[in-house]
C-alpha positions in Angstrom: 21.0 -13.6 8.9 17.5 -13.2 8.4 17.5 -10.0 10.5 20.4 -8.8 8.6 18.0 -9.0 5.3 15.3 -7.2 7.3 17.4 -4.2 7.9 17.3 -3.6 4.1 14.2 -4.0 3.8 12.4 0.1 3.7 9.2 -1.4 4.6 10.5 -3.6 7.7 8.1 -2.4 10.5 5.5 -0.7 8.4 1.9 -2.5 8.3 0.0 -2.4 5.3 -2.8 -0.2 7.3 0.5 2.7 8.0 1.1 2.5 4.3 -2.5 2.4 3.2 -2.8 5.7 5.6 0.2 7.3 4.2 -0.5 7.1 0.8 -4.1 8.2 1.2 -3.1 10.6 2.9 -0.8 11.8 0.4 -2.5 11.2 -2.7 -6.1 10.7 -1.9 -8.3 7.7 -3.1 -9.0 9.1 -6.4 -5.5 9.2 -7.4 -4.4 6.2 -6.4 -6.8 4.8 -8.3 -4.6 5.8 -11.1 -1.6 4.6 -10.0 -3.3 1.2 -8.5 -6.3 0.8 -10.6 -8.1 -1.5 -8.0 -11.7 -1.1 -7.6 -11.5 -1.0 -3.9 -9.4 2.4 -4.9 -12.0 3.4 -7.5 -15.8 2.5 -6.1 -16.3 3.7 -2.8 -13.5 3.7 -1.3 -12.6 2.9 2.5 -9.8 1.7 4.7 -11.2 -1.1 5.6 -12.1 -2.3 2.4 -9.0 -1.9 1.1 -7.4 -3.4 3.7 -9.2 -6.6 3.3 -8.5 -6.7 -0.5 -5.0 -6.1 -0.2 -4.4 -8.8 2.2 -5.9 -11.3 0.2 -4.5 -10.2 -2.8 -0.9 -10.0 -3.5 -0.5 -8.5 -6.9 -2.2 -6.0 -5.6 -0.3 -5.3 -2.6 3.1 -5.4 -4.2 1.7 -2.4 -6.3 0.7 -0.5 -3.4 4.0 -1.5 -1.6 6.1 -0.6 -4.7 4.1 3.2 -4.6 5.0 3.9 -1.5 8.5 3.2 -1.9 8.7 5.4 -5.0 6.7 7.8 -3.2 8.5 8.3 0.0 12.0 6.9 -0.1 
């Protein structure tokens, strides 16, 4: 059953470093930093830094998580 669930899930497979990537990528740190206004975003930005933040932080993961859905599916 629980694999069932994960085969709804869009971001089932996807790290939070791939997502992190795309969205830079896509949108660059500055404006993310306006959709997810997180100082790791905002004040010298860097993947690593970011990374650690959002792993500890959940709020702020389920924003970035939530912009990459709207932004790519």
């Amino acid at each position: 059953m629980a694999d069932q669930e994960q085969v709804n899930n869009p971001l089932h497979g996807k790290t939070l470093e791939f997502i992190l990537k795309q969205l830079v990528w896509h949108y660059g740190w500055e404006e993310m930093g306006k959709y997810v206004k997180i100082a790791c975003f905002l004040n010298n930005p860097s993947l690593k830094s970011s990374l650690t933040f959002l792993r500890k932080t959940d709020w702020a993961r389920k924003k970035v998580e939530k912009l990459y859905l709207n932004t790519f599916h």
